[in-house]
mmCIF file as Biopython writes it, N, C-alpha, C and O atoms, coordinates in Angstrom:
data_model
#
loop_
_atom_site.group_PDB
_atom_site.id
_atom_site.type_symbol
_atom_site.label_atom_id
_atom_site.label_alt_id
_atom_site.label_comp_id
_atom_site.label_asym_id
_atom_site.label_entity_id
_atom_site.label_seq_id
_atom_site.pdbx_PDB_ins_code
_atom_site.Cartn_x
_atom_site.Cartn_y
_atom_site.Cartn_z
_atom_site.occupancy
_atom_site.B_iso_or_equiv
_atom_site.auth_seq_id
_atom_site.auth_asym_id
_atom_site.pdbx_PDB_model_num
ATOM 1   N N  . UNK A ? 1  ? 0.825   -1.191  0.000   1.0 0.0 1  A 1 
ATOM 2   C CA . UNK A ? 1  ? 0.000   0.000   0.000   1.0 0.0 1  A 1 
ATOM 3   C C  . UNK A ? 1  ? 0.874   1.262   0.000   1.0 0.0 1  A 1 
ATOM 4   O O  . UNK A ? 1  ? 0.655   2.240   -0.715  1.0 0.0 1  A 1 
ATOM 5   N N  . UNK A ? 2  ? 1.606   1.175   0.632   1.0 0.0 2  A 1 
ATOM 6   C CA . UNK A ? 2  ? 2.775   2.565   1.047   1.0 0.0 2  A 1 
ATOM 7   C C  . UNK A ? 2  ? 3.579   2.385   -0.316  1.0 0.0 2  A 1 
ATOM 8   O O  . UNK A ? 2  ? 3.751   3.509   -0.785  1.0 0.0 2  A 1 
ATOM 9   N N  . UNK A ? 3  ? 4.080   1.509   -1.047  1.0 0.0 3  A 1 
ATOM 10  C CA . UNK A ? 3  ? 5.204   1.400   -2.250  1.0 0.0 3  A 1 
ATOM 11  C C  . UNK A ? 3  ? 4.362   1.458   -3.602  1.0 0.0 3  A 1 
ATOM 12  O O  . UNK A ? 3  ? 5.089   1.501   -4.594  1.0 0.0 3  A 1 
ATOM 13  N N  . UNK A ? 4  ? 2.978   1.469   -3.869  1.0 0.0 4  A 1 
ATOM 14  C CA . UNK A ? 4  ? 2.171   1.765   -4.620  1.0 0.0 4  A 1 
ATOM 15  C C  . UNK A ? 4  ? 2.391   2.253   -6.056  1.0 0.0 4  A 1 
ATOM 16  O O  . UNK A ? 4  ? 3.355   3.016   -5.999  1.0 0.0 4  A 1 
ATOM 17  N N  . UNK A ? 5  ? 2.171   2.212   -6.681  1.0 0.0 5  A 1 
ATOM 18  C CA . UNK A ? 5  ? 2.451   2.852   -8.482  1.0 0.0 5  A 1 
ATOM 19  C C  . UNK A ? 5  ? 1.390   4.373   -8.767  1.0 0.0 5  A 1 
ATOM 20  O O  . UNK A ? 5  ? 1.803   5.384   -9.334  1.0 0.0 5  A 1 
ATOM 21  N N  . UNK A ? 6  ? 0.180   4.214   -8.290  1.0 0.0 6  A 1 
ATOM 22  C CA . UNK A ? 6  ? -0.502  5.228   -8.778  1.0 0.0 6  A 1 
ATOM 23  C C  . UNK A ? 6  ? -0.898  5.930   -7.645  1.0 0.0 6  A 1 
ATOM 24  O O  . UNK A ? 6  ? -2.062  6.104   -7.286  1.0 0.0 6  A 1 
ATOM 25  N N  . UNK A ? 7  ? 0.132   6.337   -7.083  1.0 0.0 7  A 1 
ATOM 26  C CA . UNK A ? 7  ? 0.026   7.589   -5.860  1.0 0.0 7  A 1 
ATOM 27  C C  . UNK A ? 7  ? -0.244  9.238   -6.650  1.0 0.0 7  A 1 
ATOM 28  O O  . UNK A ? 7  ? 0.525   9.615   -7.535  1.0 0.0 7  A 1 
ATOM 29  N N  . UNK A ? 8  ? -1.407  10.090  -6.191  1.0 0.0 8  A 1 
ATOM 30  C CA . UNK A ? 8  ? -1.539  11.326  -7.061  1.0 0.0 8  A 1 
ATOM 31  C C  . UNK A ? 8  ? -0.514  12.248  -6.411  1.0 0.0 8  A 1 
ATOM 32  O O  . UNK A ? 8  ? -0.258  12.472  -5.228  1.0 0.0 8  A 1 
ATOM 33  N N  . UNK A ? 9  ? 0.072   12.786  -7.728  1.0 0.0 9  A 1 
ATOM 34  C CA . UNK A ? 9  ? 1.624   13.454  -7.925  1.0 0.0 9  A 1 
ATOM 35  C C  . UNK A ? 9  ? 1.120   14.523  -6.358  1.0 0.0 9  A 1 
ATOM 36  O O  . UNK A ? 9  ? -0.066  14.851  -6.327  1.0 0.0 9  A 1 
ATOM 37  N N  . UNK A ? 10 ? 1.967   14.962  -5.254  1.0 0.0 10 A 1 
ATOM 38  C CA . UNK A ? 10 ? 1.351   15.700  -4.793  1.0 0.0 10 A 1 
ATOM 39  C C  . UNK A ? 10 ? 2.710   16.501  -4.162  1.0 0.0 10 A 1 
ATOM 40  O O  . UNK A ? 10 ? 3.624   15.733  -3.864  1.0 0.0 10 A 1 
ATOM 41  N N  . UNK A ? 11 ? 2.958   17.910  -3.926  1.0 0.0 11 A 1 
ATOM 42  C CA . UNK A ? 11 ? 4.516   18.135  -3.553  1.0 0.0 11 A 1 
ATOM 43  C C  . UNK A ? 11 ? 4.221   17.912  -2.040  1.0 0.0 11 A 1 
ATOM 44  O O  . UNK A ? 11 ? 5.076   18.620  -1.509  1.0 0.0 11 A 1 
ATOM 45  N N  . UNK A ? 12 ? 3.918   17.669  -1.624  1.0 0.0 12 A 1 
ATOM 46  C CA . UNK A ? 12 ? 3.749   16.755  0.038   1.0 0.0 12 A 1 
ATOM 47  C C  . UNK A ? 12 ? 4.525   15.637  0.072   1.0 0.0 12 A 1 
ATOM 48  O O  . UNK A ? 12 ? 5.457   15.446  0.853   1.0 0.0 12 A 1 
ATOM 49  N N  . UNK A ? 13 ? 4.121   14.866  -0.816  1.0 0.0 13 A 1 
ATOM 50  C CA . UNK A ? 13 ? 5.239   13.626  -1.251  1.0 0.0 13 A 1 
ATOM 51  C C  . UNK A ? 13 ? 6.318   13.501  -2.020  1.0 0.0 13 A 1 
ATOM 52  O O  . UNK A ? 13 ? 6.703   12.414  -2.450  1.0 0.0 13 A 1 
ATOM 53  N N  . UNK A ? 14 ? 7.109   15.050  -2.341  1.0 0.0 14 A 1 
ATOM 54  C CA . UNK A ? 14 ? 7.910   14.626  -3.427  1.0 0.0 14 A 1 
ATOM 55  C C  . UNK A ? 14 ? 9.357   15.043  -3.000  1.0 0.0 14 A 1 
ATOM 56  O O  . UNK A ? 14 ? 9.573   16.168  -2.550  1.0 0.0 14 A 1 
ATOM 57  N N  . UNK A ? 15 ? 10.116  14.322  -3.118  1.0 0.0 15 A 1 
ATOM 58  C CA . UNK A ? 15 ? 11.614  14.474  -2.641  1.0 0.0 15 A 1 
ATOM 59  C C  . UNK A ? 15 ? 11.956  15.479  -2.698  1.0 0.0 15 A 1 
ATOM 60  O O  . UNK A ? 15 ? 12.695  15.728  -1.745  1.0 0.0 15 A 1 
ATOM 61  N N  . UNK A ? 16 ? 11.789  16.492  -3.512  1.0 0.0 16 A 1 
ATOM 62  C CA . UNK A ? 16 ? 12.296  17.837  -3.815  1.0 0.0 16 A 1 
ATOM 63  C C  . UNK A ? 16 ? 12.056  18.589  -2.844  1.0 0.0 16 A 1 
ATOM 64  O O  . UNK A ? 16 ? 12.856  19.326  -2.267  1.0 0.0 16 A 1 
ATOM 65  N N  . UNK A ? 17 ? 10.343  18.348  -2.508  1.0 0.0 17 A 1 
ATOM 66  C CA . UNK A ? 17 ? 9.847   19.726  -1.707  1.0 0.0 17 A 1 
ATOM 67  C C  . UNK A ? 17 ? 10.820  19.333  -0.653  1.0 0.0 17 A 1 
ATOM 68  O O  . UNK A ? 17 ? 11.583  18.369  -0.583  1.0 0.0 17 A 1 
ATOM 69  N N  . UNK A ? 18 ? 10.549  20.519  0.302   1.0 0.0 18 A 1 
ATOM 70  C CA . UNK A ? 18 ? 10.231  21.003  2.044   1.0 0.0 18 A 1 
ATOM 71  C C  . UNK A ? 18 ? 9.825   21.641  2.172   1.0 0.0 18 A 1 
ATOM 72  O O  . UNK A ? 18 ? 9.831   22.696  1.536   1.0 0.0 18 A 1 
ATOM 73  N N  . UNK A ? 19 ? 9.007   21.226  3.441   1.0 0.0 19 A 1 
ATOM 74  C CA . UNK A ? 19 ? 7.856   21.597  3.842   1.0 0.0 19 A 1 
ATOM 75  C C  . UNK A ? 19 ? 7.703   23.142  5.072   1.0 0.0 19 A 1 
ATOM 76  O O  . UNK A ? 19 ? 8.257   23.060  6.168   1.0 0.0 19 A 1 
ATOM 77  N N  . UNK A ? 20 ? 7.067   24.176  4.761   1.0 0.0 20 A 1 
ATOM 78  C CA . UNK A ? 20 ? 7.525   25.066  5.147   1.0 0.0 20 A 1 
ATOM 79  C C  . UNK A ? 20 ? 6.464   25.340  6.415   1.0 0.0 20 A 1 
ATOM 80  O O  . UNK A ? 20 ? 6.856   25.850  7.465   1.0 0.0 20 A 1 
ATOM 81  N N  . UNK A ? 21 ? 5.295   25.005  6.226   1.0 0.0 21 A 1 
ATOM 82  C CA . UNK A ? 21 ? 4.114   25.006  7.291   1.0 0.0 21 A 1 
ATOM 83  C C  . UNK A ? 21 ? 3.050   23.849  6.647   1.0 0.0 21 A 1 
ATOM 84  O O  . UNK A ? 21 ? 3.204   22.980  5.789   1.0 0.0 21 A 1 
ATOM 85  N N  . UNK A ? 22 ? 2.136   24.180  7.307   1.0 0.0 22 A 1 
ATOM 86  C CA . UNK A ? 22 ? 1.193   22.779  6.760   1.0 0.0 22 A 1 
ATOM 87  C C  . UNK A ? 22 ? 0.510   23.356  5.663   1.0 0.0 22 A 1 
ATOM 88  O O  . UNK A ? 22 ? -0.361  22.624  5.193   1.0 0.0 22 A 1 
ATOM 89  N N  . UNK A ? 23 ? 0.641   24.361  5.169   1.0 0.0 23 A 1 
ATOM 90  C CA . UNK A ? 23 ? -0.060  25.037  3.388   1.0 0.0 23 A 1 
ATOM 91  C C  . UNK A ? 23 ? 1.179   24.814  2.606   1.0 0.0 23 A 1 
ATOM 92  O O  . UNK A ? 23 ? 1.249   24.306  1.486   1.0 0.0 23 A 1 
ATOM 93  N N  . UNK A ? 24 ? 1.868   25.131  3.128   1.0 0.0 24 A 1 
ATOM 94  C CA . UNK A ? 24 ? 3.450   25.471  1.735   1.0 0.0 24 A 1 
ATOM 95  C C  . UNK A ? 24 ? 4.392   24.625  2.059   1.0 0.0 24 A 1 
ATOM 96  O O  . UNK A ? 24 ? 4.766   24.173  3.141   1.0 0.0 24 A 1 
ATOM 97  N N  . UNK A ? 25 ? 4.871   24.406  0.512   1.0 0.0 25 A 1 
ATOM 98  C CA . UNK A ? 25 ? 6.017   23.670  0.542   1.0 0.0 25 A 1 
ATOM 99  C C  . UNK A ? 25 ? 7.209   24.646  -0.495  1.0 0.0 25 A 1 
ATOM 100 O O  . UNK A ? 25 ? 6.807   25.330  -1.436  1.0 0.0 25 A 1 
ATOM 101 N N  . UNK A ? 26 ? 8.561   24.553  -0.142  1.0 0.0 26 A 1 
ATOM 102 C CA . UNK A ? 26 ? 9.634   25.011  -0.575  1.0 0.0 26 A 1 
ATOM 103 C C  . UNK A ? 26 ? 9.909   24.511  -1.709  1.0 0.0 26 A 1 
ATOM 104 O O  . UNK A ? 26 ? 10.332  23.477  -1.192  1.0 0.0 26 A 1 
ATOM 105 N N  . UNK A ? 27 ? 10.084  24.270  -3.087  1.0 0.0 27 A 1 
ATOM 106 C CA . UNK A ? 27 ? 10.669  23.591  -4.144  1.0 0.0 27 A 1 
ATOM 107 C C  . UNK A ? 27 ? 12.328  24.165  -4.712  1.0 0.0 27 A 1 
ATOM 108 O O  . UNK A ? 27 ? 12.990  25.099  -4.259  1.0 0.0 27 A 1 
ATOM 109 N N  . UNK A ? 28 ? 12.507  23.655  -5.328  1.0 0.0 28 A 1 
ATOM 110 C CA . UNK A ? 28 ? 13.794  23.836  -5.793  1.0 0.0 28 A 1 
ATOM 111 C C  . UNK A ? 28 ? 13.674  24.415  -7.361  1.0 0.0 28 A 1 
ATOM 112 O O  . UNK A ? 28 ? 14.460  25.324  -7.629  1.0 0.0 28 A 1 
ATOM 113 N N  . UNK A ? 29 ? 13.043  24.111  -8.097  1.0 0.0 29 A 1 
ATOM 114 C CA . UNK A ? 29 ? 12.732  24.041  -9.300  1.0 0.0 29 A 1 
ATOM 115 C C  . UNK A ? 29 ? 11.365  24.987  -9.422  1.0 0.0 29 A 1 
ATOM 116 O O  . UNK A ? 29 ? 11.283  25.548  -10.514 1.0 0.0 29 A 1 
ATOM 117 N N  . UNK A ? 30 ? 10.135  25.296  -8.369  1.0 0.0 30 A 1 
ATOM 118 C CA . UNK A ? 30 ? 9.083   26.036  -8.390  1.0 0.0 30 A 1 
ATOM 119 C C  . UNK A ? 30 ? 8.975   26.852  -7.428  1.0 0.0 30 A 1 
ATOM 120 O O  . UNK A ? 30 ? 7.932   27.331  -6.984  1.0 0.0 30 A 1 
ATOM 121 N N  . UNK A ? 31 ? 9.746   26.984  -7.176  1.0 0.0 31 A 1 
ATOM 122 C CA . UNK A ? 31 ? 9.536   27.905  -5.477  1.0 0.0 31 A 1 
ATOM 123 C C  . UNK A ? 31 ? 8.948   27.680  -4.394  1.0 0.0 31 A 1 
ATOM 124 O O  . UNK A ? 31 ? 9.348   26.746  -3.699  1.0 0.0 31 A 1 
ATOM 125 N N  . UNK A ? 32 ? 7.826   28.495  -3.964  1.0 0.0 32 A 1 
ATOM 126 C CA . UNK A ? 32 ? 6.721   28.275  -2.773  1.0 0.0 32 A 1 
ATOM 127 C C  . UNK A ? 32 ? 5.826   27.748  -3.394  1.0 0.0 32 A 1 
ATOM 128 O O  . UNK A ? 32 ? 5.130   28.621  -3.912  1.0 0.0 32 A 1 
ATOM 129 N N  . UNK A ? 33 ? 5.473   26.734  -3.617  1.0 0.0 33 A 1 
ATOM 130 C CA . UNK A ? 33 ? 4.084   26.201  -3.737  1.0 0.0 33 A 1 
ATOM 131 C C  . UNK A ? 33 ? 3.261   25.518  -2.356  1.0 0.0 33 A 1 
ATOM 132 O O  . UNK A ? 33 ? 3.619   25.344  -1.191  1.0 0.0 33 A 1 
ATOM 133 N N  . UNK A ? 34 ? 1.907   25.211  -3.144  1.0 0.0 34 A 1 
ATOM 134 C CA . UNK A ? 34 ? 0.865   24.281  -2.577  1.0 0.0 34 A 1 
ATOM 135 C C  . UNK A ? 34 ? 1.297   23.265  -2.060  1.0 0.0 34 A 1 
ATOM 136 O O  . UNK A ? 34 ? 2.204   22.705  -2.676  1.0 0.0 34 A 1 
ATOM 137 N N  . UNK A ? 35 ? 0.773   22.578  -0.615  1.0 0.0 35 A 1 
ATOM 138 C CA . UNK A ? 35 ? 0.723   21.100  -0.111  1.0 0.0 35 A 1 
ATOM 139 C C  . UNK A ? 35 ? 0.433   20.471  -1.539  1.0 0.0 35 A 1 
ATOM 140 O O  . UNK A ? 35 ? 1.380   19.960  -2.139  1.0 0.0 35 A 1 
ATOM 141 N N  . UNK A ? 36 ? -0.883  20.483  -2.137  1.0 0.0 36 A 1 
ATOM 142 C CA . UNK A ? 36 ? -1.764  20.181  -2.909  1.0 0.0 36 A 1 
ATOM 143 C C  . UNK A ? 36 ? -1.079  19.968  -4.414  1.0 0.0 36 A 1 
ATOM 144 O O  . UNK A ? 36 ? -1.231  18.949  -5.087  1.0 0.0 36 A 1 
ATOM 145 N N  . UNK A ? 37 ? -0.300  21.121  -4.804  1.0 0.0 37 A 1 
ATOM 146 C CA . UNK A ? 37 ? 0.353   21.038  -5.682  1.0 0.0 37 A 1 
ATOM 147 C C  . UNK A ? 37 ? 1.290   20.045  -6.582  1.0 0.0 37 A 1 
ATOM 148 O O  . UNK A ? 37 ? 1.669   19.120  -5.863  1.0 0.0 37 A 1 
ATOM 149 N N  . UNK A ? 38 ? 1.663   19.959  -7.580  1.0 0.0 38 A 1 
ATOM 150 C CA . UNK A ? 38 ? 2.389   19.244  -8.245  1.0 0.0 38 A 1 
ATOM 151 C C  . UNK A ? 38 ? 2.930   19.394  -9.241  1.0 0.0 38 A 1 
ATOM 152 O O  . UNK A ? 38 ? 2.634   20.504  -9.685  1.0 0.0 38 A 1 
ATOM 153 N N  . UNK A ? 39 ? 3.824   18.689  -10.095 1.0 0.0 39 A 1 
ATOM 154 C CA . UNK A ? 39 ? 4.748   19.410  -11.787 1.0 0.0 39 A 1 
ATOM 155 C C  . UNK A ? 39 ? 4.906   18.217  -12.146 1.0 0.0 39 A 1 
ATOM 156 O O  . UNK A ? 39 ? 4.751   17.209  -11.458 1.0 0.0 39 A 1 
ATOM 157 N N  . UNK A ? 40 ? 5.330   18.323  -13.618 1.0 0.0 40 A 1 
ATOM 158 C CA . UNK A ? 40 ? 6.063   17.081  -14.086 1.0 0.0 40 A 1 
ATOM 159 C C  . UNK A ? 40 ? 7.108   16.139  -13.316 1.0 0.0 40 A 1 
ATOM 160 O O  . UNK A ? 40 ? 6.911   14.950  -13.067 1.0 0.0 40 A 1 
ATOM 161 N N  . UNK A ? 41 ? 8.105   16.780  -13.026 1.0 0.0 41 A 1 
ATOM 162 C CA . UNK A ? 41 ? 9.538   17.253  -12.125 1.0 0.0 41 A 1 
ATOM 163 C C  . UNK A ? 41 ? 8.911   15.716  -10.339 1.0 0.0 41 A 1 
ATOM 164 O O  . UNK A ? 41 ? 9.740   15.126  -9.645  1.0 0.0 41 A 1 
ATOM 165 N N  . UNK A ? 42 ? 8.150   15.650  -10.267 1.0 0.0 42 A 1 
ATOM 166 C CA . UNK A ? 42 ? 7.274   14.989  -9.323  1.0 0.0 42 A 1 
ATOM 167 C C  . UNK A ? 42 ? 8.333   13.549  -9.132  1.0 0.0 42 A 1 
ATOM 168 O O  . UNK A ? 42 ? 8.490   12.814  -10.108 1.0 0.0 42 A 1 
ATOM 169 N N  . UNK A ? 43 ? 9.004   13.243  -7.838  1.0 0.0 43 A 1 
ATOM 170 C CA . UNK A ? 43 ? 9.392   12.242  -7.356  1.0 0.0 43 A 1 
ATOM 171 C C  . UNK A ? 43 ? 8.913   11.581  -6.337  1.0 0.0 43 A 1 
ATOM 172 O O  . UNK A ? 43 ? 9.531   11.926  -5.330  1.0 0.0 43 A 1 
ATOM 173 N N  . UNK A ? 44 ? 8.140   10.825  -6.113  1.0 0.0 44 A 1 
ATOM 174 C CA . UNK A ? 44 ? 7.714   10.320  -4.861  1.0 0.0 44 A 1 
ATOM 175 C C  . UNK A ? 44 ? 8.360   9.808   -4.020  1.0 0.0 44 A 1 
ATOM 176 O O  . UNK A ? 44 ? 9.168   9.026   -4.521  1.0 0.0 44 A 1 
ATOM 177 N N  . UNK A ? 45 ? 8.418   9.866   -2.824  1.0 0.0 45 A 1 
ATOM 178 C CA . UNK A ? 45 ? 9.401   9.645   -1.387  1.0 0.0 45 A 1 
ATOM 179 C C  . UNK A ? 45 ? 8.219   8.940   -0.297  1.0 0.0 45 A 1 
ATOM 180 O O  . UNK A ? 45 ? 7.409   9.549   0.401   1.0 0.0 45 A 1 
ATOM 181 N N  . UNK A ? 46 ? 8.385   7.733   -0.392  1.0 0.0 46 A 1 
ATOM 182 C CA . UNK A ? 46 ? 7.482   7.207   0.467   1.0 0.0 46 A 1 
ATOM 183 C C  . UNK A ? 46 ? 7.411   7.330   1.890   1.0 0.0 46 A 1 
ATOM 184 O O  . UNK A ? 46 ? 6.599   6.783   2.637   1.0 0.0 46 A 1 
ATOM 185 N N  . UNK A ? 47 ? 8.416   8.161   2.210   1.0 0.0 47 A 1 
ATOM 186 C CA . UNK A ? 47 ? 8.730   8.164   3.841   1.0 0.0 47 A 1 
ATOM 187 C C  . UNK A ? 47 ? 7.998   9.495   4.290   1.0 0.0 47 A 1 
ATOM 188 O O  . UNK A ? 47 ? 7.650   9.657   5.460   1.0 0.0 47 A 1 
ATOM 189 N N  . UNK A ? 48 ? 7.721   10.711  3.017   1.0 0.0 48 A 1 
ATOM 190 C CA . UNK A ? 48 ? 6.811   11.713  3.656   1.0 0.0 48 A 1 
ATOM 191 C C  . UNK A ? 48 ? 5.196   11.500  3.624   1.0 0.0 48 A 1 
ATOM 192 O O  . UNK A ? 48 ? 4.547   12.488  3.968   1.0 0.0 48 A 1 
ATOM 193 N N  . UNK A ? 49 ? 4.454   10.316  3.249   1.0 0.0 49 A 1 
ATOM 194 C CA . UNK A ? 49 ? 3.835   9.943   2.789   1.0 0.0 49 A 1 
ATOM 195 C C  . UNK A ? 49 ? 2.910   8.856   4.621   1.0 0.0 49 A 1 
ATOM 196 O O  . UNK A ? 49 ? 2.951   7.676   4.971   1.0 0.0 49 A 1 
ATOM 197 N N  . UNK A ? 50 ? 2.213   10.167  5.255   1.0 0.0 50 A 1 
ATOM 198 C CA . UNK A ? 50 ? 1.886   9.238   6.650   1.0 0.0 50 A 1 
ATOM 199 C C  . UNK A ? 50 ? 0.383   8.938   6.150   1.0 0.0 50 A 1 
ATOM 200 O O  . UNK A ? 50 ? -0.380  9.770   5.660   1.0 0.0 50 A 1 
ATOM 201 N N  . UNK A ? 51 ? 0.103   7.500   6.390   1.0 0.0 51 A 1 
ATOM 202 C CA . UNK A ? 51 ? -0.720  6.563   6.206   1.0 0.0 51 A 1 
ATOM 203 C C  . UNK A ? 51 ? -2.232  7.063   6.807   1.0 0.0 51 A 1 
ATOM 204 O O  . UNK A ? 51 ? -2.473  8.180   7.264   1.0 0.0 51 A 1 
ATOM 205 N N  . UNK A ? 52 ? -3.123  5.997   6.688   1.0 0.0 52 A 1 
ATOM 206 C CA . UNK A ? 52 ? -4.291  7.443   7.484   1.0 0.0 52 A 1 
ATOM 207 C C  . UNK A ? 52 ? -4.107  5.677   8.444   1.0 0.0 52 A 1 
ATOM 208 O O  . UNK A ? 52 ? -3.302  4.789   8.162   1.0 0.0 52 A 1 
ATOM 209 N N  . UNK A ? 53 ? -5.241  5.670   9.667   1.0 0.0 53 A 1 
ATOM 210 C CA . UNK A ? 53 ? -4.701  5.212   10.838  1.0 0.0 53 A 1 
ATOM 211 C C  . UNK A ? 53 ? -5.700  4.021   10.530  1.0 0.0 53 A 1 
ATOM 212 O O  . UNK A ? 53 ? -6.709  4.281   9.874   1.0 0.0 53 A 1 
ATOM 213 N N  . UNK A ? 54 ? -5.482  2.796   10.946  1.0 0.0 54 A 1 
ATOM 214 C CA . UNK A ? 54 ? -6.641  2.332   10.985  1.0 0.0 54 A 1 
ATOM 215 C C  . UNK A ? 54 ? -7.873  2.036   11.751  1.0 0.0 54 A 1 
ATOM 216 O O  . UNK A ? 54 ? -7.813  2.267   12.958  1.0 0.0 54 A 1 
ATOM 217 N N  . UNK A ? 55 ? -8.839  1.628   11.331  1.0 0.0 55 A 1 
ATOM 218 C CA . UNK A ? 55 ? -10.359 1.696   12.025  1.0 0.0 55 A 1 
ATOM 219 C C  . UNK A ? 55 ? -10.214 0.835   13.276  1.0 0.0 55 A 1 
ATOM 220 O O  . UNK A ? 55 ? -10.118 -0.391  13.333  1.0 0.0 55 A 1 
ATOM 221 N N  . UNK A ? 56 ? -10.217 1.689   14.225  1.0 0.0 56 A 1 
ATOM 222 C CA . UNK A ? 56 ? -10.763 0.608   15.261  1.0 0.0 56 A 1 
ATOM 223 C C  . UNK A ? 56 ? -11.489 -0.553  15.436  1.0 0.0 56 A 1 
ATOM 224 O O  . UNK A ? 56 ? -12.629 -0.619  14.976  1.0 0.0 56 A 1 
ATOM 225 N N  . UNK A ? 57 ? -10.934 -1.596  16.108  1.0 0.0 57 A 1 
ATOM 226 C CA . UNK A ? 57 ? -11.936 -2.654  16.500  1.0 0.0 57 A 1 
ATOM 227 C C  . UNK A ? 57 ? -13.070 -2.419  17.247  1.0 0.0 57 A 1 
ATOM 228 O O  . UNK A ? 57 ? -12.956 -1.469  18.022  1.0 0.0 57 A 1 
ATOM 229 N N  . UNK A ? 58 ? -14.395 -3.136  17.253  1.0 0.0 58 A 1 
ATOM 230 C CA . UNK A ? 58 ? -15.555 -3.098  18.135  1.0 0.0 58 A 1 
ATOM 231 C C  . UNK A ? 58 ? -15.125 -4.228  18.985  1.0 0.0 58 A 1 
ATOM 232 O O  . UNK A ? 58 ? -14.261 -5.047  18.669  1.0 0.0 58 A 1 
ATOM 233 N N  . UNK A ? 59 ? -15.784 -4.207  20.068  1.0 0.0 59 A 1 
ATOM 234 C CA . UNK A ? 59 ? -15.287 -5.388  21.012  1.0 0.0 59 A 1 
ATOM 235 C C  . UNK A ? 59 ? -16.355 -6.093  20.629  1.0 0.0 59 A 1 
ATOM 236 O O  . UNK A ? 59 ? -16.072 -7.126  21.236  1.0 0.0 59 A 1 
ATOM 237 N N  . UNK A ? 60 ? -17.152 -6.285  20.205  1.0 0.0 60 A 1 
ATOM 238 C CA . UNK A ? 60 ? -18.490 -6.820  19.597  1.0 0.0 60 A 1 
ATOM 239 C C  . UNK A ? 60 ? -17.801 -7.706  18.487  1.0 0.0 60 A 1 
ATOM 240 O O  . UNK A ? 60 ? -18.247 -8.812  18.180  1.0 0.0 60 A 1 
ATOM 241 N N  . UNK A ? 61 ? -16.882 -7.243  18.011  1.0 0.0 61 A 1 
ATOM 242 C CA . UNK A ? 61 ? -16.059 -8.135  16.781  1.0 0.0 61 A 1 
ATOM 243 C C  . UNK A ? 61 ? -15.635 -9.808  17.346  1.0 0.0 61 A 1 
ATOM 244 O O  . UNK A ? 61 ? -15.814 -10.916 16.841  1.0 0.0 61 A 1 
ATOM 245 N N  . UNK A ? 62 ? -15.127 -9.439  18.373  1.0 0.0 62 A 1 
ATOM 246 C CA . UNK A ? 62 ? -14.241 -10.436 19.383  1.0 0.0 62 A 1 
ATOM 247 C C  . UNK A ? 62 ? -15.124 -11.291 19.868  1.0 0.0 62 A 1 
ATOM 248 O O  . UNK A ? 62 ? -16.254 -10.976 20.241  1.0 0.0 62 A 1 
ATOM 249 N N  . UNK A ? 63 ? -14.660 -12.390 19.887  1.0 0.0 63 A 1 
ATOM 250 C CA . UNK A ? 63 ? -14.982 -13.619 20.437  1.0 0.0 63 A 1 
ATOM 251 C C  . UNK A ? 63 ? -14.268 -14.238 21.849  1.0 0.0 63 A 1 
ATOM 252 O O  . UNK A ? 63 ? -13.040 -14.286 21.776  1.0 0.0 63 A 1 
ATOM 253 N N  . UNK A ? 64 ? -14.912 -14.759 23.233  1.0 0.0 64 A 1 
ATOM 254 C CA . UNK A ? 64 ? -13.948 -15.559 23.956  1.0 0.0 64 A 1 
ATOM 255 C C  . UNK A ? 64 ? -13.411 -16.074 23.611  1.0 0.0 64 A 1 
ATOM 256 O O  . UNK A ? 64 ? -12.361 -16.047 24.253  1.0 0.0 64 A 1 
ATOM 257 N N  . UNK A ? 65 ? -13.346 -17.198 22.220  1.0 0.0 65 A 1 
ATOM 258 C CA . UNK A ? 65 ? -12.007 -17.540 22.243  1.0 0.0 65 A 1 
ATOM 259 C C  . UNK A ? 65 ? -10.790 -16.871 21.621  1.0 0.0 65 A 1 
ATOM 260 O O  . UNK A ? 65 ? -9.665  -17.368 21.589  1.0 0.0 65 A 1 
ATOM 261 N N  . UNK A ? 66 ? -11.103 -15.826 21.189  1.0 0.0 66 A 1 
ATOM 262 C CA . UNK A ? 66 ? -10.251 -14.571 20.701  1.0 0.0 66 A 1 
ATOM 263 C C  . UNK A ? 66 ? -9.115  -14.424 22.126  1.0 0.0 66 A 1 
ATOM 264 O O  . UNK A ? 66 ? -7.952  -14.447 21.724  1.0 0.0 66 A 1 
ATOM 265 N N  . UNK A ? 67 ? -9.207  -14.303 23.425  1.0 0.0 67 A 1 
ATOM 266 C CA . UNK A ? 67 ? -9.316  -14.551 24.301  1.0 0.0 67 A 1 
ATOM 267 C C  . UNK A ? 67 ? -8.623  -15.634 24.790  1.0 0.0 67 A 1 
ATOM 268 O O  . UNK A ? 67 ? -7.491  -15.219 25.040  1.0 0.0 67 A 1 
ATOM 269 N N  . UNK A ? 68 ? -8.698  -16.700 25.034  1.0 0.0 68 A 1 
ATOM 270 C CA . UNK A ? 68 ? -7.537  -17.735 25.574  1.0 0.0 68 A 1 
ATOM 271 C C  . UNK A ? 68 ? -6.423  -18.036 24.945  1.0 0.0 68 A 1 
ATOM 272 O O  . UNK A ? 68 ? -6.270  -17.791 23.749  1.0 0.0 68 A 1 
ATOM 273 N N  . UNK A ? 69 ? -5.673  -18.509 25.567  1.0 0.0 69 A 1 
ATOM 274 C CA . UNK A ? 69 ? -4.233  -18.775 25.630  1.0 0.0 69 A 1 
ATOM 275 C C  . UNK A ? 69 ? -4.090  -20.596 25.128  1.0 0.0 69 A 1 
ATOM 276 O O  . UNK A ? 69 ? -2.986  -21.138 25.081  1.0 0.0 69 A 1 
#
């Protein structure tokens, strides 16, 4: 999921940027742009790239024997 092929180009994720506040990012090649933003120029860096969290369990899901040892 994280090493993916069709991630949308975004300068949040792209090696080039840094990140200057949570609206702007620094480029090298475009200047101040958009989180949102993107260019051809687009490298993806999977390590700026945080996952969304996952869904909690219901305890209603669980079973006693979920439960023993």
């Amino acid at each position: 999921m994280l090493y993916r092929k069709n991630i949308k180009p975004l300068c949040a994720y792209c090696t080039r940027a840094g990140q200057i506040d949570n609206v702007k990012m620094i480029c090298p090649k475009r200047g101040i742009v958009s989180v949102e933003g993107s260019c051809k120029r687009f490298r993806y860096d999977p390590l700026k790239r945080v996952p969304p969290r996952p869904k909690p369990k219901s305890v209603e899901e669980f079973k006693p024997e979920d439960f023993l040892l």
